[in-house]
C-alpha positions in Angstrom: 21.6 13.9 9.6 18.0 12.6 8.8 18.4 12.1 5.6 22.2 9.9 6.3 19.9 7.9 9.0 17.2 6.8 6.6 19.7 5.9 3.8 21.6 3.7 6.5 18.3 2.1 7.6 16.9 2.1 4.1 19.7 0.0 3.2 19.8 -2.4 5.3 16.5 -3.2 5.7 16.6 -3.6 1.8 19.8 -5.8 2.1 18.0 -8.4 4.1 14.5 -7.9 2.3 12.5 -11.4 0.6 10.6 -10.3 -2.0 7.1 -11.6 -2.0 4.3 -11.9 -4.5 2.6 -8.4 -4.5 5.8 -7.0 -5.5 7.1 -9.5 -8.1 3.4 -9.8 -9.3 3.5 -5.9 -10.5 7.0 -6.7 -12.0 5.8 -9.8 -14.0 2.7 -7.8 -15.4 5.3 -5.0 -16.5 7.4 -6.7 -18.4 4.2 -8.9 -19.8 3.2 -8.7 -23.2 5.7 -8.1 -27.0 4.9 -4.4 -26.8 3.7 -1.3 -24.6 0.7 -1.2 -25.7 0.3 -5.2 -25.4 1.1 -4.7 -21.6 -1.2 -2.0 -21.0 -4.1 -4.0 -22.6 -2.9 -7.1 -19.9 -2.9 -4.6 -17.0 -6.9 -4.6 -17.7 -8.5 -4.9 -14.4 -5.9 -5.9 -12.3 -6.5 -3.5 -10.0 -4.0 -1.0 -9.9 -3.6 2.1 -12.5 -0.8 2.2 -15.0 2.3 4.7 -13.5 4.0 1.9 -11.8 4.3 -0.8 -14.4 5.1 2.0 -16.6 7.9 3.0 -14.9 9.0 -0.7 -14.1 8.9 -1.6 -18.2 10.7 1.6 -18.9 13.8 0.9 -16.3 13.8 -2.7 -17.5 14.0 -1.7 -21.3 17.3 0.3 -20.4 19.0 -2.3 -17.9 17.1 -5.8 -18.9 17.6 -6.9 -15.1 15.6 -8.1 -12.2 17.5 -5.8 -9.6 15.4 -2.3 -11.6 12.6 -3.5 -9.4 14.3 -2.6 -6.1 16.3 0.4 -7.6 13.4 2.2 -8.9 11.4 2.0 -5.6 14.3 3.2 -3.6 14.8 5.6 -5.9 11.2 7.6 -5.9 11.2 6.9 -2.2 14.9 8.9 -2.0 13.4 11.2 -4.0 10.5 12.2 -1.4 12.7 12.1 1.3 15.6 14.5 -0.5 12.2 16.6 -0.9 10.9 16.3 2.4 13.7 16.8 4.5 14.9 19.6 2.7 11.7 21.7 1.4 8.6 20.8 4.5 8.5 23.6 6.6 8.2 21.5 9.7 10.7 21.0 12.7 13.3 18.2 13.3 11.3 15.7 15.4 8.6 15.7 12.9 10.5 15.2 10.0 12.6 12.5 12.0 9.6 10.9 13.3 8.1 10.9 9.8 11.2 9.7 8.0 12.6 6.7 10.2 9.4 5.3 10.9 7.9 2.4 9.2 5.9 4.2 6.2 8.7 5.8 5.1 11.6 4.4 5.8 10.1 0.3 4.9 6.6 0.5 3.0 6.9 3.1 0.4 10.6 2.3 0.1 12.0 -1.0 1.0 9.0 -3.0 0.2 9.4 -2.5 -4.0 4.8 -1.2 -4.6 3.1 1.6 -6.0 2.7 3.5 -2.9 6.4 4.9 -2.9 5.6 7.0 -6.4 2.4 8.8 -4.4 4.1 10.0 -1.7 6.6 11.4 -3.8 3.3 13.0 -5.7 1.6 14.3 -2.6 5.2 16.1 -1.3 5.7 17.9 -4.9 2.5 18.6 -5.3 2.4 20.5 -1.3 5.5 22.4 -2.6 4.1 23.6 -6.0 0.7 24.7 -4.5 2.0 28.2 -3.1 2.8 29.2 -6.8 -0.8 27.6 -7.8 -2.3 30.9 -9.3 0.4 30.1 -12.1 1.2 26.5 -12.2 -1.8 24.8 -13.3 -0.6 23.2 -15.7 2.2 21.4 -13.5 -0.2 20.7 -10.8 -2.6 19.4 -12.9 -0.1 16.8 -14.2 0.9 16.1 -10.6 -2.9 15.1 -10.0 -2.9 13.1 -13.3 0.0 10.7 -12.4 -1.6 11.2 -8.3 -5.1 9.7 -9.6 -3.0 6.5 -11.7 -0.7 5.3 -9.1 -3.3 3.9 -7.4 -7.0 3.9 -6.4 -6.7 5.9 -2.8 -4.3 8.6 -4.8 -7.2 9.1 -7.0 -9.1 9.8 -3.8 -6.7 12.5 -2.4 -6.0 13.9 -6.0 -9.7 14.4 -5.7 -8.7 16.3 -2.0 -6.2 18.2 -3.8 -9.0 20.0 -6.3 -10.9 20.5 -3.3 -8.5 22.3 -1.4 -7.9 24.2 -4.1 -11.3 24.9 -5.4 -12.4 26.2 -1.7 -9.2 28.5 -1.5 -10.1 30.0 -4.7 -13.4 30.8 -3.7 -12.3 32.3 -0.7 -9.8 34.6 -2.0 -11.7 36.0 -5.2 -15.0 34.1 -5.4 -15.9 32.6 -9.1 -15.3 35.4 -11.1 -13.1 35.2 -14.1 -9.0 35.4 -13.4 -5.6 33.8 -14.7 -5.8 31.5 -11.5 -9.5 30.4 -12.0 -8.1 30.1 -15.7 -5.7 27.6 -13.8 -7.2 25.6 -11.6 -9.7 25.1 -14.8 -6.8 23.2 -16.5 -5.8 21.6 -13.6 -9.1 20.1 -12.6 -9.3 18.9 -16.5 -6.1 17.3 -16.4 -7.2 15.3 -13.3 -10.6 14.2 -14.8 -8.8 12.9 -17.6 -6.3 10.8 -14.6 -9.3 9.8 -12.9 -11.3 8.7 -16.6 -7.8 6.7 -17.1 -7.3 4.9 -13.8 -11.3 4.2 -13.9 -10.5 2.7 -17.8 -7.4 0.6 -16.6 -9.0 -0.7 -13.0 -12.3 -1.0 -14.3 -14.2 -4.4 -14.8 -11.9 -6.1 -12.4 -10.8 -9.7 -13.5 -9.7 -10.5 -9.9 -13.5 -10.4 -8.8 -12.7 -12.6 -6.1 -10.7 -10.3 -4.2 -13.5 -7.4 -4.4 -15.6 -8.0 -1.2 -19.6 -9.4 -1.3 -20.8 -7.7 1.9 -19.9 -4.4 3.4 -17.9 -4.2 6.5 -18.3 -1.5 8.9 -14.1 -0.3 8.4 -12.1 0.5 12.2 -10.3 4.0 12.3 -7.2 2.8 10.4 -6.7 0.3 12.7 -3.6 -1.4 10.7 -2.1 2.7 10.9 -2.3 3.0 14.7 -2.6 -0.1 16.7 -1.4 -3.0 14.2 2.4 -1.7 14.8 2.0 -1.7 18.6 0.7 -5.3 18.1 3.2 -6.3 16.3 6.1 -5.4 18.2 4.6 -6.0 21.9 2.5 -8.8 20.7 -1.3 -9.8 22.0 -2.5 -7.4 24.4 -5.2 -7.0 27.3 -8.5 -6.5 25.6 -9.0 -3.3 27.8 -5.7 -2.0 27.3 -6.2 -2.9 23.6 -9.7 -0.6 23.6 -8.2 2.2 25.1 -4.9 2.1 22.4 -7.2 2.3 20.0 -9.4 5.1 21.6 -6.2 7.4 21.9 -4.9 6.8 18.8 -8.7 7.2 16.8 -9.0 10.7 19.1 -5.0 11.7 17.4 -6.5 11.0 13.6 -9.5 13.5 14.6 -7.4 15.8 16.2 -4.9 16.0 13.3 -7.9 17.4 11.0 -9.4 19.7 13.9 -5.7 21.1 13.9 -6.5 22.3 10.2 -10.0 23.7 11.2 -8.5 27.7 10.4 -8.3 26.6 6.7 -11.9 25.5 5.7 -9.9 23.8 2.3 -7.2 21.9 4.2 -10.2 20.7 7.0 -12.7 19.8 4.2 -10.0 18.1 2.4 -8.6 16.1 5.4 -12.5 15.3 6.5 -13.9 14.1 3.3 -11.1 12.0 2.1 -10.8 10.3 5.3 -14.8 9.8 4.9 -13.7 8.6 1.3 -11.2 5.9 2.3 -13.3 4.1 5.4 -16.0 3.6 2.7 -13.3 2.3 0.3 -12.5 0.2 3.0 -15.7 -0.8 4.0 -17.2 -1.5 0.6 -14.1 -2.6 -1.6 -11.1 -3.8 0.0 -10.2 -3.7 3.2 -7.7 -1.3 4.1 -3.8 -2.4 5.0 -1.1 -0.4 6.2 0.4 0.6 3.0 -2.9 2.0 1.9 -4.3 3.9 5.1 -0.6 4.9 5.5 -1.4 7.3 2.4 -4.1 9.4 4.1 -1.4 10.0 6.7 0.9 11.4 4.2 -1.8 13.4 2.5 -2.3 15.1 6.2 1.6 16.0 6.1 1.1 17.8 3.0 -1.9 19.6 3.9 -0.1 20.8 7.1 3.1 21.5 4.9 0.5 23.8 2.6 -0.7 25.9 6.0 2.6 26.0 7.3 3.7 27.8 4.0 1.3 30.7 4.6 1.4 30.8 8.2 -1.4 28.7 9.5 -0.4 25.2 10.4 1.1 24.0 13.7 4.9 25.0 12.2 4.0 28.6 11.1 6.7 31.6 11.9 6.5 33.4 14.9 5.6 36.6 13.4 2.0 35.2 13.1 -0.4 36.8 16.0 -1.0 34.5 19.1 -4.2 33.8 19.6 -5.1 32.0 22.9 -8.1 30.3 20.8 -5.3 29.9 16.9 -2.6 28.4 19.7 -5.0 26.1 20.8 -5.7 24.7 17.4 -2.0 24.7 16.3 -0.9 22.7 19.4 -3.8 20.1 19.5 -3.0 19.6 15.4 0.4 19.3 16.1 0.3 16.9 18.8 -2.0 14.9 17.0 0.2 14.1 13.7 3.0 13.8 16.1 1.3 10.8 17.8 0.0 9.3 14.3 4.0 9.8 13.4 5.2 8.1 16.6 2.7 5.0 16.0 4.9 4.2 13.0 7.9 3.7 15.2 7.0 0.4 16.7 6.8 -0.6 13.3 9.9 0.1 12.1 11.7 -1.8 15.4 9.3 -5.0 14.5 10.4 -5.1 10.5 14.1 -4.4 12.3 13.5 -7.3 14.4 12.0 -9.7 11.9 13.9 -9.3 8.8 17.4 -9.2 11.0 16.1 -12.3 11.9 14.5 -15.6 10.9 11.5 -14.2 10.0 11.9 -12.6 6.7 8.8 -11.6 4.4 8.7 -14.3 2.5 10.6 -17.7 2.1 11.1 -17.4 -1.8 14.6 -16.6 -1.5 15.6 -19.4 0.8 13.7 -22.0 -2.0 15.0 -20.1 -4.6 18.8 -20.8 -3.5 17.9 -24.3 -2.5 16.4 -25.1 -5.9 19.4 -22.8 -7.6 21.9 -25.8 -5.6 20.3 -28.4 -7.6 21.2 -28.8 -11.4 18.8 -31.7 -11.6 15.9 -29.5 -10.7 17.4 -26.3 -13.1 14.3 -27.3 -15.6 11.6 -28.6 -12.8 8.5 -27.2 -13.2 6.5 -25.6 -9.8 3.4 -25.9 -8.6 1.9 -24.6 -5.3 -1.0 -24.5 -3.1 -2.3 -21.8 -3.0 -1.2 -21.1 -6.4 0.3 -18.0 -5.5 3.3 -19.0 -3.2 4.5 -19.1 -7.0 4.4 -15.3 -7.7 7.1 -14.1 -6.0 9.8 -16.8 -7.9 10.3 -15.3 -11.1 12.3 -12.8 -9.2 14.5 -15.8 -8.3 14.2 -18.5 -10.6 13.8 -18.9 -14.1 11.8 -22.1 -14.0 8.2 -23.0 -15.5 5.1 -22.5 -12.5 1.8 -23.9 -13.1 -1.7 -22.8 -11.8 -3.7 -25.8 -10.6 -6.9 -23.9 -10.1 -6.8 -21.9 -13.4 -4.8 -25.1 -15.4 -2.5 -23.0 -17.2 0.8 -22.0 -17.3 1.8 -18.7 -15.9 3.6 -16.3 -13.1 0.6 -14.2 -11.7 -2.7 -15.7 -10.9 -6.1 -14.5 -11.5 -8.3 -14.3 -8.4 -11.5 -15.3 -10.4 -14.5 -16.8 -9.4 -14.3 -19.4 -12.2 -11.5 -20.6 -10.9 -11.3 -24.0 -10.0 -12.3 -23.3 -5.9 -11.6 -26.3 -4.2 -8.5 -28.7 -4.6 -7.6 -31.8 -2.8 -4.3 -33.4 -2.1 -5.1 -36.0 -4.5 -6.2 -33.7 -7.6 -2.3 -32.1 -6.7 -1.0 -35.4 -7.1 -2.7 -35.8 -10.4 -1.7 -32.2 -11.8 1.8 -33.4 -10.9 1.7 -36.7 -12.4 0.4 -34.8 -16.0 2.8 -32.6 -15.5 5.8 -34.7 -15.4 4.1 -36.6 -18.6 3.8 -34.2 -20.5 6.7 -32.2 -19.6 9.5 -34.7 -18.9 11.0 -32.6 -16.0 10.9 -32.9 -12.3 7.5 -31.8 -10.9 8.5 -29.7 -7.5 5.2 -29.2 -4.9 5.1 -26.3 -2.7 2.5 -26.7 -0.1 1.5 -24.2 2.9 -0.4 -26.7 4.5 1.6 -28.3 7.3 0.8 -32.4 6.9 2.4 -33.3 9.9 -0.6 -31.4 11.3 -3.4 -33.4 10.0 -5.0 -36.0 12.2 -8.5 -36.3 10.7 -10.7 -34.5 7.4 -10.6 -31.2 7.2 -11.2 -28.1 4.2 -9.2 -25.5 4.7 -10.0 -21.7 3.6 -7.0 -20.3 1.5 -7.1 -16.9 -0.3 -10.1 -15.3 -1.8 -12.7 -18.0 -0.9 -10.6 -21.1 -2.0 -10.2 -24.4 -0.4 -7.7 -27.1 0.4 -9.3 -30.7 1.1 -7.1 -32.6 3.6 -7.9 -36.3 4.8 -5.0 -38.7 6.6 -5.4 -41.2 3.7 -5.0 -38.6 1.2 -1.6 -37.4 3.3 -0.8 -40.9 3.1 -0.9 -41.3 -0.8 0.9 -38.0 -1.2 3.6 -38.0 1.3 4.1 -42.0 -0.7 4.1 -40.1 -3.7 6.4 -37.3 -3.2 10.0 -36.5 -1.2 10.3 -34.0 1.3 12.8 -31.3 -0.1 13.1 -28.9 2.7 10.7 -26.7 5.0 10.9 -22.9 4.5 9.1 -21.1 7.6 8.5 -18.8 9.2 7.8 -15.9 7.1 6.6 -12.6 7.8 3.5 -13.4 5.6 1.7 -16.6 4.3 4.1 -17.6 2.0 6.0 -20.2 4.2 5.6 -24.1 2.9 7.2 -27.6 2.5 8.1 -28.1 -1.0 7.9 -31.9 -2.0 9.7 -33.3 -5.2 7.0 -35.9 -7.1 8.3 -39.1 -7.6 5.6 -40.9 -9.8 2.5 -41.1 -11.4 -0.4 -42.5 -10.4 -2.3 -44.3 -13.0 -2.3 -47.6 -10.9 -3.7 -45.5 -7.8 -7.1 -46.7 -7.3 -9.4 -43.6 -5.3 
């Protein structure tokens, strides 16, 4: 009945969902270069490890349409959940809570990324480990593709060896067996997925994403209190403190709930440790990344509860006053981090039912799809990448001011061109259209109407958008207002603007 609930909700959240650009961006890279091995050389420090676009390039080479971005992500995430539901050891409200909240059931399914594929990873790799003293060489391939979905998988691969490293120690010490023999060829295989993803994320080109100064990261604030926020909206500063308090006390409760297993505690402790300084001194941490630690917490709990020590474990295991204890504050605690999700899941309900979808792309798309005079315009955008997410929708030529080129996914570099005016727009359209000989279509974020004296306004990774009332005088006389497409979920809400003429005889 779990299982027929999250394919009902699954469903229609992905009927109604806007693709935006993190999601087409993976897609253009995949299907990017004449040949595999041309792709995988592109993929170069973009950020992310190679599984995904893998998989994307492989579906697309056996049905050569858009729609195998969507599938495939619903698939792997169907896949976990046929898994889950039917394999975790754990009762019906935790599976449910898991399941239909906003984790599983929108961002590792619905929402077409990377993060799907590891929690399909981390479920197979919690019902394989029982059988570990044997299976090396499938486990170790589980870490291998773990470490290269993305950077945080590499971390918990890394908590996967640990675990397993301290329980062999602890059931036989370091002298020679089959399973030592084992984990051996595991741990190899997952130093050769770590060497990869470090070999395909490694130098990044987007250096302008990668942050200058550390920041001191929250307690997976974007987890716990970002999906209250969003579905109640701003709260009391004091009530606010006190969310957060209760819900930081459930993350260290969920690993004191693991404290009879020194691997599953160590393993919960340092990767946590691991991601707040990946947070702090990389990239600050989103939902769909911290979300992960939360799913590597299910596994470790589905690994105790297999041999009787997590907070689902048969009755036939001794009582304890001092093991119940444990049990009951670990299992209360990932109950809570489950039930944060559910606020989540009612917001994303909300929005996408609504007017509010995640980006306006589609909405453009079939406005510009209307049009046959604009069937061979060519796109530009500020910020350039509102134009990511269109090759899902439209077939039609996008230009990157700030890196003057031609092309569907931008590079967040620091050579790129940093600040832009409304009247260096104008001229990148005017070129355009002379060179080109098709319509020139603008897609701005900045609201115009807005403007009422000079202004620079910060956009992305330390670009800037000059705005002055003459200069939204010469443009707005330059240019016809096509249509407004807000709000959106995200950033990517604009005006888009056709350009009318040149301006060689515009004197600045």
């Amino acid at each position: 009945m779990i299982l027929f609930a999250w394919l009902a909700l699954t469903i229609l959240l992905a009927h109604h969902h806007v693709f935006w650009r993190d999601e087409v961006r993976a897609f253009s890279i995949a299907l990017a270069g004449d040949d595999l091995l041309d792709m995988l050389r592109g993929l170069r420090g973009e950020g992310h490890p190679a599984v995904w676009y893998l998989l994307l390039r492989g579906a697309h080479a056996l049905v050569a349409r858009v729609e195998v971005l969507p599938a495939v992500a619903w698939l792997v995430a169907f896949t976990a959940m046929v898994l889950f539901l039917l394999r975790a050891p754990f009762r019906w409200p935790m599976l449910a809570l898991f399941a239909l909240g906003d984790v599983a059931a929108y961002e590792y399914t619905v929402m077409a990324r990377n993060y799907g594929i590891s929690m399909l990873l981390i479920f197979v790799f919690a019902m394989l480990y029982p059988r570990r003293h044997r299976n090396g060489l499938l486990l170790g391939l589980v870490l291998l593709l773990l470490a290269n979905t993305n950077v945080h998988s590499a971390l918990l691969a890394g908590g996967f060896a640990l675990l397993w490293l301290i329980d062999l120690l602890r059931e036989q010490g370091l002298r020679w067996t089959a399973a030592l023999g084992h984990l051996l060829l595991g741990a190899t295989l997952l130093l050769m997925g770590v060497i990869a993803c470090a070999l395909t994320v490694y130098p990044p080109v987007n250096d302008a994403a990668v942050m200058e100064h550390a920041q001191l990261s929250g307690m997976f604030l974007e987890l716990t209190v970002e999906p209250w926020l969003r579905l109640l909206g701003p709260m009391p500063d004091q009530l606010l403190r006190v969310l957060s308090f209760a819900l930081s006390l459930a993350i260290i409760g969920g690993i004191w709930g693991l404290v009879r297993s020194t691997g599953a505690f160590l393993a919960a402790l340092v990767t946590l440790l691991g991601f707040l300084l990946l947070f702090s001194l990389i990239y600050p941490g989103d939902l769909r990344h911290e979300a992960l630690w939360l799913v590597f917490m299910l596994a470790l709990y589905w690994i105790e509860a297999a041999r009787g020590l997590g907070p689902t474990c048969a009755s036939s295991i001794r009582r304890e006053d001092s093991v119940v204890s444990t049990r009951a504050v670990g299992h209360l605690s990932v109950g809570i981090l489950l039930a944060s999700q559910v606020p989540g899941i009612l917001a994303q309900l909300h929005d996408s039912l609504g007017d509010k979808p995640e980006s306006r792309s589609r909405d453009f798309a079939t406005f510009i799809a209307a049009q046959p005079q604009f069937a061979r315009a060519t796109l530009i955008a500020d910020p350039d990448f509102l134009l990511e997410p269109l090759p899902y929708y439209l077939p039609n030529r996008t230009y990157l001011m700030r890196e003057h080129r031609f092309g569907t996914t931008v590079i967040f570099s620091k050579t790129a061109q940093k600040s832009l005016s409304l009247d260096q727009i104008l001229d990148n359209a005017a070129a355009l259209k002379r060179a080109e000989g098709n319509p020139v279509i603008i897609l701005l974020h900045k609201e115009l109407d807005a403007v009422s004296s000079s202004a620079i306004e910060k956009e992305g990774y330390g670009w800037e958008l000059v705005v002055a009332p003459d200069q939204v005088r010469r443009f707005l006389g330059h240019t016809r207002l096509l249509g407004r497409f807000r709000p959106a979920q995200r950033d990517e809400a604009f005006e888009a603007y056709e350009f009318l003429d040149d301006l060689r005889a515009e004197t600045r």
